[in-house]
N, C-alpha and C positions, 0 to 999 in steps of 0.2 A: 759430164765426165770431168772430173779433173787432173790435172798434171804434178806433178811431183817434181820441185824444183830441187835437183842434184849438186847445184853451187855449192863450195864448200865456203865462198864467201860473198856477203852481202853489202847493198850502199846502205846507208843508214837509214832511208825510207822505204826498202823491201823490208830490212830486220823488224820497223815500227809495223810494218802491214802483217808479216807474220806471227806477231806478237800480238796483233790484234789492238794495238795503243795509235797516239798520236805523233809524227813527228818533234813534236818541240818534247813531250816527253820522253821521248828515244832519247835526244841528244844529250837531255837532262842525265837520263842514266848512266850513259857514256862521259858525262864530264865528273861525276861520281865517282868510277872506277864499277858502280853495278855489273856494267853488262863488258868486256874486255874487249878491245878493238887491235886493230894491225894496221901498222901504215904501208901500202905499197907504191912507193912514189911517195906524188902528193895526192894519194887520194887515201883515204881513210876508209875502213871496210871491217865487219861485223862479221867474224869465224862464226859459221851455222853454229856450232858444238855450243860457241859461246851463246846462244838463245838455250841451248837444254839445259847448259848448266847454272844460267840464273833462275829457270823457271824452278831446277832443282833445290836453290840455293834458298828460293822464296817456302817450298814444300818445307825443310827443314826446319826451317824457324820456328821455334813456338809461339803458337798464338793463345794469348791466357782464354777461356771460355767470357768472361766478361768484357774484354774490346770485341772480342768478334763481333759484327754486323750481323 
């Protein structure tokens, strides 16, 4: 069974685990501006909303039929 994490906000290595990528490429996307972050304190934290709305954001984009993989 599993559980459903309710956080509205994440560290940056739950956001990479939920996304299914690597750490060093989470952070990558965050010093981009890809994925949007919040600072609370000093700690830095990844709005859940902000994982749908990149995943949305990747949906969106046209991919020509000839780079697709």
């Amino acid at each position: 069974m599993t559980t459903v994490d309710t956080r509205i906000v994440l560290t940056i290595e739950e956001a990479a685990r939920r996304l299914g990528i690597g750490r060093t490429t989470m952070y990558a996307l965050v010093k981009t501006g890809q994925i949007r972050t919040v600072t609370i304190g000093r700690l830095r934290r990844v709005p859940a909303f902000c994982l749908d709305e990149y995943v949305r954001n990747l949906l969106s984009e046209e991919t020509a039929l000839e780079t697709a993989a």
